[in-house]
C-alpha positions in Angstrom: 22.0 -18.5 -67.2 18.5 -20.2 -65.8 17.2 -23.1 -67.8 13.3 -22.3 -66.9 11.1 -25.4 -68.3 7.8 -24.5 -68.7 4.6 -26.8 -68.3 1.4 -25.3 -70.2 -0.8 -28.1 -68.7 0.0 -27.4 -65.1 1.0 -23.2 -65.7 4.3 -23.9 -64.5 7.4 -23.5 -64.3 10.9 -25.0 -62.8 14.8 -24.4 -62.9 17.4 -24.8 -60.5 19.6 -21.7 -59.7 23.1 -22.6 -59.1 24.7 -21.7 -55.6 21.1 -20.0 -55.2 21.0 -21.3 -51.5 20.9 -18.9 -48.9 22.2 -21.4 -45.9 24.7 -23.5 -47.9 25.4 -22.2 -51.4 24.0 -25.2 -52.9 21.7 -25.6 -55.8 18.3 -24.3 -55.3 15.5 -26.0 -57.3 12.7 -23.5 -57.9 8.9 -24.3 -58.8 6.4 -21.4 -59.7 2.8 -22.0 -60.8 -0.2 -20.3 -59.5 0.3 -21.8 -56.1 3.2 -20.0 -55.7 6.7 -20.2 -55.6 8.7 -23.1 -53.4 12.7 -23.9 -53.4 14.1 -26.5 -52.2 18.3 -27.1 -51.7 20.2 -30.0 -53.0 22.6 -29.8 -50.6 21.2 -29.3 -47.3 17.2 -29.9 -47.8 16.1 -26.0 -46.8 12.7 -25.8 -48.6 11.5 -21.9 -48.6 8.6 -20.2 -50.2 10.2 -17.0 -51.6 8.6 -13.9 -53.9 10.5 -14.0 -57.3 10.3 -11.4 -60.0 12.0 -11.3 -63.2 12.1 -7.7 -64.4 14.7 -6.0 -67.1 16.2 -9.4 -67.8 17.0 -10.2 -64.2 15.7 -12.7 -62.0 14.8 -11.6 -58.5 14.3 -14.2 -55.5 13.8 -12.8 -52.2 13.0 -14.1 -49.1 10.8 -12.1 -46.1 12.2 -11.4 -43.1 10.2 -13.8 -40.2 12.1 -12.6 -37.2 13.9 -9.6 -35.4 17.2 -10.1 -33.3 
């Protein structure tokens, strides 16, 4: 479960979503206000700027693709 902690004053939100990381698997801490959304990993410092949608009762997070191999 996601512990989301809203801010009314700022229109904010964060929460951390555990083993979240995409490079690591460590805990992904995850701002949205009308900015945007940022992350950033405990564990190994990635900071992103991912879309996230929470639809049906699930939370998505997903991350464009910024290269082809």
């Amino acid at each position: 479960m996601v512990d989301a902690t809203p801010n009314p004053a700022a229109q904010s939100a964060e929460f951390t979503l555990s083993g979240g990381c995409l490079l690591c698997g460590g805990d992904l801490h995850v701002r949205v206000s009308e900015a945007g959304t940022y992350t950033c990993c405990a564990s190994c410092r990635w900071i992103s700027k991912p879309s996230v949608a929470f639809r049906d009762g699930a939370l998505t997070v997903a991350y464009a693709s910024s290269g082809q191999a």
